[in-house]
C-alpha positions in Angstrom: -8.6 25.9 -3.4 -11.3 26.8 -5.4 -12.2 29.7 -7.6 -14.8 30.4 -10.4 -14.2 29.7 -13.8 -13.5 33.0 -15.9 -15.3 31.2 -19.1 -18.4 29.4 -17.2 -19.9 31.2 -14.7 -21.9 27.9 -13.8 -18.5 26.0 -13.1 -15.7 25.8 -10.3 -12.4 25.1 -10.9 -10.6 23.3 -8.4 -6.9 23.2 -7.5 -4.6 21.0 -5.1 -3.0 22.8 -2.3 0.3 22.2 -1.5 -0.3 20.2 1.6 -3.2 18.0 -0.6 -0.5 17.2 -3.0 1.7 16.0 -0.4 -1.3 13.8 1.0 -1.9 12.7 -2.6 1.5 11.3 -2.9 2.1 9.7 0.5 -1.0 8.1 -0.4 -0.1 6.8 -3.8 3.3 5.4 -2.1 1.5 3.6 0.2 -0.5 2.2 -2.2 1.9 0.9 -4.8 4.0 -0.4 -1.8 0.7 -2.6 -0.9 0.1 -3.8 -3.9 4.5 -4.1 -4.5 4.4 -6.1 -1.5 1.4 -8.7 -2.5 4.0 -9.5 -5.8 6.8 -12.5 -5.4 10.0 -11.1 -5.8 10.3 -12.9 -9.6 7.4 -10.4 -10.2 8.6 -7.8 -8.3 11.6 -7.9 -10.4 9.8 -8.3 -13.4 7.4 -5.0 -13.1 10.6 -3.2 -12.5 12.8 -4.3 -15.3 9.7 -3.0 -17.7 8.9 0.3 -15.9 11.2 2.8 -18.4 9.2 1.2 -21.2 6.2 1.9 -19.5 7.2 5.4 -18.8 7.8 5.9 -22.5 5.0 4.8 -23.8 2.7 6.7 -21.3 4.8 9.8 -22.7 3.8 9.1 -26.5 0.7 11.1 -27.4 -2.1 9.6 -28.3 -2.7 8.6 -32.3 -6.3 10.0 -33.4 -8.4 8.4 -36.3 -9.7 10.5 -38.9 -12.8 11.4 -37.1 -10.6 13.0 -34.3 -11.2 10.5 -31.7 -8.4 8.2 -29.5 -7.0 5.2 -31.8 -7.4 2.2 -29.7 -4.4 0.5 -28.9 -3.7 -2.6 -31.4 
């Protein structure tokens, strides 16, 4: 769906339907089950075991450096 944007009369903002979203997900299953199923299971096993850390860090916010830009990751 689309609809303008209140602040910019030159833009569009953009939003996922329902029935996109669901596209958008069967799509990404499919996907990760493609590339799951090009792993050995050793692999396999391994990716899973260090998802929940993976999780967590993608749920720590970003560090910023003094000049208010991203902190690369050391």
């Amino acid at each position: 769906m689309r609809s303008p944007d209140p602040s910019d009369g030159r833009a569009v903002l953009a939003q996922v339907t329902p029935a996109g979203a669901k596209m958008v997900e069967s799509r990404r299953k499919e996907r990760i089950g493609r590339l799951a199923d090009q792993l050995d299971p050793h692999h396999r096993q391994a990716l899973a075991a260090s998802l929940p850390a993976l999780l967590e860090m993608a749920r720590c916010p970003p560090t910023q450096q003094a000049d208010g830009t991203a902190s690369p990751i050391q």
